[in-house]
Backbone and ligand atoms as CSV (ligand in chain L), in Angstrom:
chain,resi,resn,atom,element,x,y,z
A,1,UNK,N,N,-48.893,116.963,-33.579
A,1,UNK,CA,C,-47.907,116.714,-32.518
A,1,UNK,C,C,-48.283,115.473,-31.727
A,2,UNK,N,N,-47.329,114.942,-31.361
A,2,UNK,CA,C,-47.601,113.417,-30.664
A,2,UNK,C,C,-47.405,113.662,-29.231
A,3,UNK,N,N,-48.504,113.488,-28.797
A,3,UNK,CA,C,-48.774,113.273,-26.922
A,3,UNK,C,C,-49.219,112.687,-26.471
A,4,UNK,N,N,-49.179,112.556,-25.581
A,4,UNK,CA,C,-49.626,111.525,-24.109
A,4,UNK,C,C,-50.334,112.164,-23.186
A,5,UNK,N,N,-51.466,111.819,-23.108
A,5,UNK,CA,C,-52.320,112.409,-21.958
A,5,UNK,C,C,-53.120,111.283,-20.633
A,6,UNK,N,N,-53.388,112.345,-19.610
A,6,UNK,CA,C,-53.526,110.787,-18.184
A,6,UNK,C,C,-55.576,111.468,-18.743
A,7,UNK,N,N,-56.160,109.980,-18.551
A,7,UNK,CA,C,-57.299,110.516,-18.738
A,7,UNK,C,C,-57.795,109.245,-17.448
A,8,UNK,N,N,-58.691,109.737,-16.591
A,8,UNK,CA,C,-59.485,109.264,-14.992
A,8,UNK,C,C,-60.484,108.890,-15.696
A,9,UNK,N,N,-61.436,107.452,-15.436
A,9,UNK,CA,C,-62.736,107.132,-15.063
A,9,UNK,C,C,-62.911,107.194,-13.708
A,10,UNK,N,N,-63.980,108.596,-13.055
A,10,UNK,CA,C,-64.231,108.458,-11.713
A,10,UNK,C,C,-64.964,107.381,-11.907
A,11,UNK,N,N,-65.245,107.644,-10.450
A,11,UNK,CA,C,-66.164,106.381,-9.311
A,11,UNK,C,C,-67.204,106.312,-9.709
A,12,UNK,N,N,-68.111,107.674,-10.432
A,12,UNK,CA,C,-69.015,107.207,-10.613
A,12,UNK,C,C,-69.364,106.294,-12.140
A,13,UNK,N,N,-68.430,107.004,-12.942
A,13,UNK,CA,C,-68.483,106.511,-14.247
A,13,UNK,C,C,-68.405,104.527,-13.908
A,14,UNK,N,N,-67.483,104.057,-12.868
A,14,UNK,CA,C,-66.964,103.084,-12.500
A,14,UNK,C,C,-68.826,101.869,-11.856
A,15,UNK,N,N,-69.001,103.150,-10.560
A,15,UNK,CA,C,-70.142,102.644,-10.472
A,15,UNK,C,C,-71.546,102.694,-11.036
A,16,UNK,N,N,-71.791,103.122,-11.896
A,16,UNK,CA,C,-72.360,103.583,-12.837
A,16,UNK,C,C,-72.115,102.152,-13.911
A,17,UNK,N,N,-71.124,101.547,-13.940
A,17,UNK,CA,C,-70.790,100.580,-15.526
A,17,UNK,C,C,-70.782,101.015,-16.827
A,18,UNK,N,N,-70.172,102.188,-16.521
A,18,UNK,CA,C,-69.845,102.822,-17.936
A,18,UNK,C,C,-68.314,102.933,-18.449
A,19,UNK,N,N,-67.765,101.875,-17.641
A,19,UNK,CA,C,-66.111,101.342,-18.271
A,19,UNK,C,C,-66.287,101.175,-19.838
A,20,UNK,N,N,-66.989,100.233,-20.078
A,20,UNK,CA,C,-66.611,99.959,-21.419
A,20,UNK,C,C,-67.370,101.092,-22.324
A,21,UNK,N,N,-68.417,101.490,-22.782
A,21,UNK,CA,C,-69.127,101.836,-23.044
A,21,UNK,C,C,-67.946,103.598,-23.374
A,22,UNK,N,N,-67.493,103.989,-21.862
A,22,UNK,CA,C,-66.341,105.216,-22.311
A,22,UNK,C,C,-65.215,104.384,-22.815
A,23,UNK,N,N,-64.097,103.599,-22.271
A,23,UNK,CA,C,-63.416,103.110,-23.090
A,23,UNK,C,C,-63.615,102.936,-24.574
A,24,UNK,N,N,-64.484,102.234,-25.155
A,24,UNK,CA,C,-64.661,102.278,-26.406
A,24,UNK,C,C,-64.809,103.669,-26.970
A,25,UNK,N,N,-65.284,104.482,-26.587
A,25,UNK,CA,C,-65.078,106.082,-27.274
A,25,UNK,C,C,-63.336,106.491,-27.573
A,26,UNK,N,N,-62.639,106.172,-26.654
A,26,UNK,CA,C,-61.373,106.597,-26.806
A,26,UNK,C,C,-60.700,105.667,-28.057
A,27,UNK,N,N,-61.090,103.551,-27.831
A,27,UNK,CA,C,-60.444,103.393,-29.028
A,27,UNK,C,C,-61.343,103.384,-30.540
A,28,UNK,N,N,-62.612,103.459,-30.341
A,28,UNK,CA,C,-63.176,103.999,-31.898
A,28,UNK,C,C,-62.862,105.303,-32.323
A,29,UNK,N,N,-62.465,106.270,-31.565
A,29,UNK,CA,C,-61.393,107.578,-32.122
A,29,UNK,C,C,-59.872,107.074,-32.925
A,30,UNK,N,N,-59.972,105.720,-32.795
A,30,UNK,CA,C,-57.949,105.676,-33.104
A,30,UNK,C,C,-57.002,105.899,-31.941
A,31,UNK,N,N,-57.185,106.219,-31.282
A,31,UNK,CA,C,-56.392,107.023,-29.642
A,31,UNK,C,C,-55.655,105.900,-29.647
A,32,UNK,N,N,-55.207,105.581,-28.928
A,32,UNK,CA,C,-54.082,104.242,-28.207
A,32,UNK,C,C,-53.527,104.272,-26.913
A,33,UNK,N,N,-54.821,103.589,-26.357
A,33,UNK,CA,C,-54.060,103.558,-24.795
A,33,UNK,C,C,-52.970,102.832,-24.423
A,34,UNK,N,N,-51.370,103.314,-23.854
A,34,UNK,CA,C,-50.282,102.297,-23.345
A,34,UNK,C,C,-50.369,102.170,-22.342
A,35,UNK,N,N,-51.544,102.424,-20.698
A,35,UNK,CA,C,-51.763,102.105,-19.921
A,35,UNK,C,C,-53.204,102.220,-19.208
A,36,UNK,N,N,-52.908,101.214,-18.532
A,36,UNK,CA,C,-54.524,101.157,-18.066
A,36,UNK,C,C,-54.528,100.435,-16.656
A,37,UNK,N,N,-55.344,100.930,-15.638
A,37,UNK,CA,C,-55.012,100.665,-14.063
A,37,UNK,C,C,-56.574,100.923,-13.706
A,38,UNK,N,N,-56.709,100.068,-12.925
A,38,UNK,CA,C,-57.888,99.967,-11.904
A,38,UNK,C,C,-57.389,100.139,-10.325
A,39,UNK,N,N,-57.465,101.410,-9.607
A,39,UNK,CA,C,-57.428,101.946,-8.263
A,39,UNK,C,C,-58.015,102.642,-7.384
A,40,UNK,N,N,-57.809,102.866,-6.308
A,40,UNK,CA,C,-58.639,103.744,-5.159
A,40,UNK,C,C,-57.689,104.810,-4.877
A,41,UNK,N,N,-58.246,106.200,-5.524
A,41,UNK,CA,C,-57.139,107.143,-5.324
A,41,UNK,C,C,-57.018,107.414,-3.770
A,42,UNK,N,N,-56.173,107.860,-3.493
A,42,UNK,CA,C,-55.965,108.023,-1.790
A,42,UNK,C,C,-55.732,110.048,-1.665
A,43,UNK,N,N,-56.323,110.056,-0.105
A,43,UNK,CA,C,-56.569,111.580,0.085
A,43,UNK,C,C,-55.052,112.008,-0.146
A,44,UNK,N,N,-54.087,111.349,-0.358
A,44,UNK,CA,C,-53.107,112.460,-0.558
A,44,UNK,C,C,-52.510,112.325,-2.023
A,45,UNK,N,N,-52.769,110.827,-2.738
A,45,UNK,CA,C,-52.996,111.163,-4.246
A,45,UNK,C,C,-54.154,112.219,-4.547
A,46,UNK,N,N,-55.085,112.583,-4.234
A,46,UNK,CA,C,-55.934,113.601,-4.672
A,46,UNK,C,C,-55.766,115.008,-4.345
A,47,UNK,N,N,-54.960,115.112,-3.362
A,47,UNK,CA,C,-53.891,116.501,-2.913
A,47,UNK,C,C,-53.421,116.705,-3.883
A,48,UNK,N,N,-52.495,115.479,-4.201
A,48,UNK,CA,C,-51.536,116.080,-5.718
A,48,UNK,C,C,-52.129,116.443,-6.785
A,49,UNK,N,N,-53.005,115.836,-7.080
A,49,UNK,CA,C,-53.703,115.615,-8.416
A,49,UNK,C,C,-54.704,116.835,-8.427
A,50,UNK,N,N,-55.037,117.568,-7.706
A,50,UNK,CA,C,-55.762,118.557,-7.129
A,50,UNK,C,C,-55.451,119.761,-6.287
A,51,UNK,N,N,-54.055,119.675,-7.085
A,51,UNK,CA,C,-53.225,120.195,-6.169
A,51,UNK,C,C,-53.689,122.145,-6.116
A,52,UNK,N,N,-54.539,122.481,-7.437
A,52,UNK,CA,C,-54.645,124.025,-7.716
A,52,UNK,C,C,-56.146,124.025,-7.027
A,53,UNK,N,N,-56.750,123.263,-6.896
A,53,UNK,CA,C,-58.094,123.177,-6.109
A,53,UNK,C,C,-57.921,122.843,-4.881
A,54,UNK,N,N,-57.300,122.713,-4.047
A,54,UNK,CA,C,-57.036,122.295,-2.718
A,54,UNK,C,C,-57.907,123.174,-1.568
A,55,UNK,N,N,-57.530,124.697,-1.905
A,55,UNK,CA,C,-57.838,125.408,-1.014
A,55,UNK,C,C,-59.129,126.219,-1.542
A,56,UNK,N,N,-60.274,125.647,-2.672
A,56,UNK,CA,C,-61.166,126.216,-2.853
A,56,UNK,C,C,-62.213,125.010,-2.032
A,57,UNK,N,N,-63.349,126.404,-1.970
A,57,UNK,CA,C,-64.353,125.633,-1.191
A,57,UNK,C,C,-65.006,124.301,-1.500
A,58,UNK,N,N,-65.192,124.202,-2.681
A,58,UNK,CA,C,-65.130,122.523,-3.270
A,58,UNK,C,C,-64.431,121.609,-2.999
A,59,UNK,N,N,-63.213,121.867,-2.274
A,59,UNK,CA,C,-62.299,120.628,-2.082
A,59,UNK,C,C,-62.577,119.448,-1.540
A,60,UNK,N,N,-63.166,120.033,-0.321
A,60,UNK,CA,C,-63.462,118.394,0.682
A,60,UNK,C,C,-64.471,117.580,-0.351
A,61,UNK,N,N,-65.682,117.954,-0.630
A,61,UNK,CA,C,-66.373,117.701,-1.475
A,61,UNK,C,C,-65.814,116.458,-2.358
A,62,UNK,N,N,-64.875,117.561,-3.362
A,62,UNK,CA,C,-63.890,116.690,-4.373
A,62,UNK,C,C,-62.822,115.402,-4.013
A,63,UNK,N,N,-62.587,115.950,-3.200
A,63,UNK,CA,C,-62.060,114.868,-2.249
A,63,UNK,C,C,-62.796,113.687,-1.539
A,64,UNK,N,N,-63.917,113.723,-1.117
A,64,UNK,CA,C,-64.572,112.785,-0.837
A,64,UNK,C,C,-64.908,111.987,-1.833
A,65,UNK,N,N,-65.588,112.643,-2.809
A,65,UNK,CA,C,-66.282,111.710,-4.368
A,65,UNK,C,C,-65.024,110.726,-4.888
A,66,UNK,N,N,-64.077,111.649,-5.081
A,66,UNK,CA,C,-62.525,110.697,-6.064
A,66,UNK,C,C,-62.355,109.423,-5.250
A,67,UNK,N,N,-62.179,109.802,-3.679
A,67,UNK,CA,C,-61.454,108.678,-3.305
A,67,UNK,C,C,-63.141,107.684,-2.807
A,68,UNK,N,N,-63.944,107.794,-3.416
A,68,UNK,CA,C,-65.254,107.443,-2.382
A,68,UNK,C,C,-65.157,105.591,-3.141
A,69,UNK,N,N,-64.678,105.657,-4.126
A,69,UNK,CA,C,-64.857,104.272,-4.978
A,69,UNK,C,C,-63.267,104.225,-6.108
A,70,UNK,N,N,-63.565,102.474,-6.739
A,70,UNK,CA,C,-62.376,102.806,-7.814
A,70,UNK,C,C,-62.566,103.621,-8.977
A,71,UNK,N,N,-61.439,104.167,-9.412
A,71,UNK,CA,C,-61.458,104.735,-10.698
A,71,UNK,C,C,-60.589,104.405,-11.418
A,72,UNK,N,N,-60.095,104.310,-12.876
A,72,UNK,CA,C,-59.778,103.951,-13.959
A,72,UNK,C,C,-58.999,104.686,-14.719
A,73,UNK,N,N,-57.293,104.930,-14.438
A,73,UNK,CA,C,-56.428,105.557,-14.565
A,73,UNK,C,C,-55.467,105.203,-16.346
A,74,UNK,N,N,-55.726,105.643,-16.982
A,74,UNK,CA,C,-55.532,105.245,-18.518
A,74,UNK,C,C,-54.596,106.683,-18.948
A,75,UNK,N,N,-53.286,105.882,-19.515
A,75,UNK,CA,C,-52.477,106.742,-20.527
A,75,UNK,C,C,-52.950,107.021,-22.014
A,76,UNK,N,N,-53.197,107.993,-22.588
A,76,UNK,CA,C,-53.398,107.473,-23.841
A,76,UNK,C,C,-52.905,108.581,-24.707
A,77,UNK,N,N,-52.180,108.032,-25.700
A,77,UNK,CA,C,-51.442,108.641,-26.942
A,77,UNK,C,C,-52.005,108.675,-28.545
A,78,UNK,N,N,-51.480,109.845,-28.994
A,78,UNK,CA,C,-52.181,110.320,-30.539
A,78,UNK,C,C,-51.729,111.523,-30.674
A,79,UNK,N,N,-51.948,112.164,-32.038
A,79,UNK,CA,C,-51.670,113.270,-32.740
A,79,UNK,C,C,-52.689,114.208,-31.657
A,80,UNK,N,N,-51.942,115.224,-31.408
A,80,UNK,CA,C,-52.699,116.430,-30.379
A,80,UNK,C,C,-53.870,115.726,-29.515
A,81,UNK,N,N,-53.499,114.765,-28.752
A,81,UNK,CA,C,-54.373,113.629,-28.191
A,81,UNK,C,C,-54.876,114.446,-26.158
A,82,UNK,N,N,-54.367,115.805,-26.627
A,82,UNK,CA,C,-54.846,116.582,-25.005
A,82,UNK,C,C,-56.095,117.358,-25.511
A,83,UNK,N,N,-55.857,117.797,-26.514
A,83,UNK,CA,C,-56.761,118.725,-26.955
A,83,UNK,C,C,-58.033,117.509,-27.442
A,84,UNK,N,N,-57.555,116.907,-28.380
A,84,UNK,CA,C,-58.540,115.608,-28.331
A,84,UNK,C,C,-59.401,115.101,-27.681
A,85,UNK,N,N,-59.020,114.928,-26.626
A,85,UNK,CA,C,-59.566,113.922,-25.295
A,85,UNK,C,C,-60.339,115.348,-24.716
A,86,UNK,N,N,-60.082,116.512,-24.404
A,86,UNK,CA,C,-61.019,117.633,-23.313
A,86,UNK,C,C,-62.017,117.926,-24.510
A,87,UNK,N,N,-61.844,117.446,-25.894
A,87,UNK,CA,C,-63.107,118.048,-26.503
A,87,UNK,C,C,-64.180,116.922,-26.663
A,88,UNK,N,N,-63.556,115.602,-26.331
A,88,UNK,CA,C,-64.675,114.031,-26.447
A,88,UNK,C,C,-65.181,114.127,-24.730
A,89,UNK,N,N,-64.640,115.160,-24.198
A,89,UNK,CA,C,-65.236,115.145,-22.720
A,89,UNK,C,C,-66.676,115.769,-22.603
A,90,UNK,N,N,-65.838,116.880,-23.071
A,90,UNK,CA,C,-66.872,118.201,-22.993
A,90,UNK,C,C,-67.256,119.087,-22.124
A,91,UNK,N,N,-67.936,120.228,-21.645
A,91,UNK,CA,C,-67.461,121.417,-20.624
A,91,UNK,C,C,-67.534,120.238,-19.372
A,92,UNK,N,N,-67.008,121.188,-18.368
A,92,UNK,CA,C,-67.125,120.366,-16.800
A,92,UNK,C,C,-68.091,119.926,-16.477
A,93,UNK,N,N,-69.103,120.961,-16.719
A,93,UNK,CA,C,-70.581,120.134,-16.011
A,93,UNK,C,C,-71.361,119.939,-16.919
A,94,UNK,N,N,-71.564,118.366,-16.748
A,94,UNK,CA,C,-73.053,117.948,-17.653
A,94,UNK,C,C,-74.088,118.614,-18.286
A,95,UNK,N,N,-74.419,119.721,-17.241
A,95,UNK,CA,C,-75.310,120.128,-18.083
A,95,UNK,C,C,-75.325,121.010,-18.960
A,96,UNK,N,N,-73.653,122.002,-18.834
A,96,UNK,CA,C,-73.299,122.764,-19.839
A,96,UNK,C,C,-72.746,121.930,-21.024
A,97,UNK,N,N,-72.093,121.060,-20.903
A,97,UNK,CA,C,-71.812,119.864,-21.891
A,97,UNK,C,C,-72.252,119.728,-23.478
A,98,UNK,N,N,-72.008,119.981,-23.981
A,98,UNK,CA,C,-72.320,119.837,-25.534
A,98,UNK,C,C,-72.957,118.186,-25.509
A,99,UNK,N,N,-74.294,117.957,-26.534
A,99,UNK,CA,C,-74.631,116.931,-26.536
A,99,UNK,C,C,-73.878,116.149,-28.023
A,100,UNK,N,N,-73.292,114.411,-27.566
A,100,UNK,CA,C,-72.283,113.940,-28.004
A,100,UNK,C,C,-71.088,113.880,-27.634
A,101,UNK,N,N,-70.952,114.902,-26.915
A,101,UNK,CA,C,-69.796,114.539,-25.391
A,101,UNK,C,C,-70.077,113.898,-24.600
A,102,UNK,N,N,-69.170,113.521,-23.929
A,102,UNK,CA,C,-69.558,111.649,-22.820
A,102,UNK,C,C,-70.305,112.377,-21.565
A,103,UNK,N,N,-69.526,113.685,-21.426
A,103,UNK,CA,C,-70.698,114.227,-20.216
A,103,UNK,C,C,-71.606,114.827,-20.515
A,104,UNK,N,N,-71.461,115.326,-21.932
A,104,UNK,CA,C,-73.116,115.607,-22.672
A,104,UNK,C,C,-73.903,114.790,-22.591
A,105,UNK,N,N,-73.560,113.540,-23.119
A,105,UNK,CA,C,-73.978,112.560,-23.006
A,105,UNK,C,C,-74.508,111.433,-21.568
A,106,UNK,N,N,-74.022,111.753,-20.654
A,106,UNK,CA,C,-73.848,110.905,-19.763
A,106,UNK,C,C,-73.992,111.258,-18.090
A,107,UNK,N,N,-73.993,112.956,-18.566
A,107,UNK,CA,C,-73.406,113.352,-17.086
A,107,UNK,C,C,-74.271,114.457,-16.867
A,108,UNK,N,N,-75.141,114.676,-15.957
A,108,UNK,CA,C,-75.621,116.420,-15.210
A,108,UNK,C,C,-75.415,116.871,-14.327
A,109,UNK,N,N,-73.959,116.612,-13.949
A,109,UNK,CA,C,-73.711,116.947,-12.701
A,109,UNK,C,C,-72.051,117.610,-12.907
A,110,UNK,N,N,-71.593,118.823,-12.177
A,110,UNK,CA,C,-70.444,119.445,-12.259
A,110,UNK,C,C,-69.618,118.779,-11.521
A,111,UNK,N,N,-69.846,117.828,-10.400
A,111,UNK,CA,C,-68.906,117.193,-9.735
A,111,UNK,C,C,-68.583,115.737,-10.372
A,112,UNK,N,N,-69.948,114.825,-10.106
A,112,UNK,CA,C,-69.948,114.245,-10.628
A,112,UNK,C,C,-70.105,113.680,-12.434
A,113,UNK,N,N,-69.012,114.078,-12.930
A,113,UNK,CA,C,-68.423,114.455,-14.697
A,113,UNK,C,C,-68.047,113.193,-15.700
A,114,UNK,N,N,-68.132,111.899,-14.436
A,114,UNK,CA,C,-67.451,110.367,-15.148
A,114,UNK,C,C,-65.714,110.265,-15.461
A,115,UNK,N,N,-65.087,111.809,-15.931
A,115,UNK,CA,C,-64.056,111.320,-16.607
A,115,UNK,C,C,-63.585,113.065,-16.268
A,116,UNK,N,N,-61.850,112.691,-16.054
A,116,UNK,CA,C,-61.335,113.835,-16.066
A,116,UNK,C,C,-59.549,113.395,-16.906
A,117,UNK,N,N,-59.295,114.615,-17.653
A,117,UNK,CA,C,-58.622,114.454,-18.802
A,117,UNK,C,C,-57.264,115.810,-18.838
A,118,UNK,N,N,-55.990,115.681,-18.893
A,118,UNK,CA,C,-55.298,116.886,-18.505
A,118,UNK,C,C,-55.603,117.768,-19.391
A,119,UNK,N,N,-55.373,118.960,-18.799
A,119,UNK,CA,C,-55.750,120.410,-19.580
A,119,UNK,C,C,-54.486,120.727,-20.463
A,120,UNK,N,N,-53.249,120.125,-20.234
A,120,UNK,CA,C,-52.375,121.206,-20.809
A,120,UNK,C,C,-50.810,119.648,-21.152
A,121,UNK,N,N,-49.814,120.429,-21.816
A,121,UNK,CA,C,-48.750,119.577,-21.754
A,121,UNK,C,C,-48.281,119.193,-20.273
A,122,UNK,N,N,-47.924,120.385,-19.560
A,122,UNK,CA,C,-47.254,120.486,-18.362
A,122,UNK,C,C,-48.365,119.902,-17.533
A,123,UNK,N,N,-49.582,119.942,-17.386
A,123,UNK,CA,C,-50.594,119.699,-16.569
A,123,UNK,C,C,-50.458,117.778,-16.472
A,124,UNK,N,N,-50.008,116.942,-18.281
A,124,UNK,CA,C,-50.409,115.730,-18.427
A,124,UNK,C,C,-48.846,114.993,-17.725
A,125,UNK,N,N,-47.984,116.136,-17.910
A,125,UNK,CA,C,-46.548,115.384,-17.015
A,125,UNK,C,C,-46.811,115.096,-16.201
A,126,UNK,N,N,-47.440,116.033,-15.348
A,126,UNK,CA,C,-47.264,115.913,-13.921
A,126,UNK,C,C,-48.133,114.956,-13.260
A,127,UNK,N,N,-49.496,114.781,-13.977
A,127,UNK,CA,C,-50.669,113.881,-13.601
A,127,UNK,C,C,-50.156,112.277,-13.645
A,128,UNK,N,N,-49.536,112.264,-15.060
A,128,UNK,CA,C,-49.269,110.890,-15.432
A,128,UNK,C,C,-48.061,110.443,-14.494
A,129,UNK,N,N,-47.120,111.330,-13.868
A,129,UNK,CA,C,-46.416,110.577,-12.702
A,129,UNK,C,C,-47.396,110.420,-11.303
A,130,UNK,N,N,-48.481,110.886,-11.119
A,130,UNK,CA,C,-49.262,110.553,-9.796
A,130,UNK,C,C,-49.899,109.216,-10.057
A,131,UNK,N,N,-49.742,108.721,-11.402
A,131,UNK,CA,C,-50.547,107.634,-11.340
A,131,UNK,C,C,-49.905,106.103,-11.964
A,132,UNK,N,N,-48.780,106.378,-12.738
A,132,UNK,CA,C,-47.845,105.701,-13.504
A,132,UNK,C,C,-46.511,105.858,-13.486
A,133,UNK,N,N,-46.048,104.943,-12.890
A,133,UNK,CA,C,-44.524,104.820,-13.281
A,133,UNK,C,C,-43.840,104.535,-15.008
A,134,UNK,N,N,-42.671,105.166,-15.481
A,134,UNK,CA,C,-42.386,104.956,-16.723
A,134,UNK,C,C,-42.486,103.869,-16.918
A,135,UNK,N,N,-42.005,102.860,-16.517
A,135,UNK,CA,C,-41.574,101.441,-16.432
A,135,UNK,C,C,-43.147,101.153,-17.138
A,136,UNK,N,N,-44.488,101.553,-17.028
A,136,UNK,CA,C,-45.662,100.968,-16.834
A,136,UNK,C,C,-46.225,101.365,-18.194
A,137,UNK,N,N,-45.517,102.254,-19.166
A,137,UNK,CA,C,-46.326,102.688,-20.243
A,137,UNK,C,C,-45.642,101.364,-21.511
A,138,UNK,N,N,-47.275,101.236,-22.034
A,138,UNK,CA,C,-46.495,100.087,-23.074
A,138,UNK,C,C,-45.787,100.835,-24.664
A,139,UNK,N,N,-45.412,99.894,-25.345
A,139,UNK,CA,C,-44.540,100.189,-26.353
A,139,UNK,C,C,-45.286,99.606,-27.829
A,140,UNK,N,N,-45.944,99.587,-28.398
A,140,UNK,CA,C,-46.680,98.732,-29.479
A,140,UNK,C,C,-47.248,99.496,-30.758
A,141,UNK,N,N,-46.731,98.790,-31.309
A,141,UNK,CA,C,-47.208,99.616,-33.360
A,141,UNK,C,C,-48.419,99.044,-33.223
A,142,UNK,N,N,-49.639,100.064,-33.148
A,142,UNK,CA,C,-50.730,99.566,-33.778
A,142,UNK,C,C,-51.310,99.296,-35.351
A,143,UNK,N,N,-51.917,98.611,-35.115
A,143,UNK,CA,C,-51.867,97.969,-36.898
A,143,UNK,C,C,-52.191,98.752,-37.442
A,144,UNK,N,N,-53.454,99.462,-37.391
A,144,UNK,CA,C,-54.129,100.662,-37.650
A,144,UNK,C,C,-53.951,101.860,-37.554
L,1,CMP,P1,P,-61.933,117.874,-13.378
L,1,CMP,O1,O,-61.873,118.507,-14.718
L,1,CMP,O2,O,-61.579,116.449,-13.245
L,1,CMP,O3,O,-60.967,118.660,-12.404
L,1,CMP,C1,C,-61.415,119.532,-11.387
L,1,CMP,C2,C,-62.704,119.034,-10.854
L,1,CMP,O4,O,-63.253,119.820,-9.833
L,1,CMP,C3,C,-63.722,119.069,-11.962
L,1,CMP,O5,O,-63.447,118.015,-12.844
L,1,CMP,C4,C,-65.013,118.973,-11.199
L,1,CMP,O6,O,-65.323,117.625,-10.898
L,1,CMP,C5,C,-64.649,119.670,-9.907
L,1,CMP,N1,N,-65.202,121.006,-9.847
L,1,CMP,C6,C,-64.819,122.081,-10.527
L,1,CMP,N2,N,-65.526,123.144,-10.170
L,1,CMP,C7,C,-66.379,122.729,-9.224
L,1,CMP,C8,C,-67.363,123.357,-8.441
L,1,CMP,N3,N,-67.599,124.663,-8.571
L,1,CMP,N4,N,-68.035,122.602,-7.560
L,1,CMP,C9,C,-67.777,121.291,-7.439
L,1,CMP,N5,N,-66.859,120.635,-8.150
L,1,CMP,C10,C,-66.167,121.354,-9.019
């Protein structure tokens, strides 16, 4: 099945300099990103985007880290490309993380994870309008 999923480089992945290094995981999979944005999420983009975590005790927390620096807001499309992308992630926290996952790989921390990726169809609608307008997704036959 062909989908579109919103996949985040947090702040730290950002400050950290692990842009390229994760980027390249997504296009040596084949994936195909049609958008890509460098921003500072704002406390009430992270309301939305966080919208089922709001009222757990982690929130402020979560809220502080997202908007603390930029992060790296990327569309990206492929054959079952949701399920795809949460298994090149790997569990939430680093240290449960399968090693060869980017937060297996990369991450020991449950908050701080580098990269967050939608869970579901309905979950990637709704994300990818908090961060992209239609107008903004590109259109291109990859060669490959
Ligand atoms: P993500 O998958 O992007 O979406 C929800 C985020 O909440 C998750 O990554 C973690 O960064 C964070 N999170 C989830 N559970 C906890 C927790 N118990 N404590 C702190 N942060 C959490």
């Amino acid at each position: 099945l062909m989908q579109r999923t919103l996949v985040l480089l947090k702040p730290d992945a950002v400050q950290r300099r692990l842009m390229g290094q994760l980027i390249a995981r997504f296009e040596a999979k084949g994936l195909n990103i049609v958008a890509m944005k460098m921003l500072k999420v704002t406390p009430e983009m992270a309301k939305k985007h966080y919208a089922e975590h709001v009222e757990k005790p982690f929130y402020p927390s979560l809220e502080s880290f997202i908007t603390s620096a930029p992060i790296v807001a990327m569309a990206i499309d492929g054959l079952d490309v949701i399920k795809v992308v949460r298994d090149m992630l790997g569990a939430t926290s680093g240290l449960n993380a399968a090693a060869g996952t980017i937060r297996g790989d990369f991450s020991s921390s449950r908050q701080m994870n580098l990269v967050h990726a939608s869970d579901g169809a309905e979950a990637a609608k709704r994300e990818l309008k908090i961060y992209f307008d239609d107008s903004e997704f590109c259109r291109y036959e990859p060669v490959l």
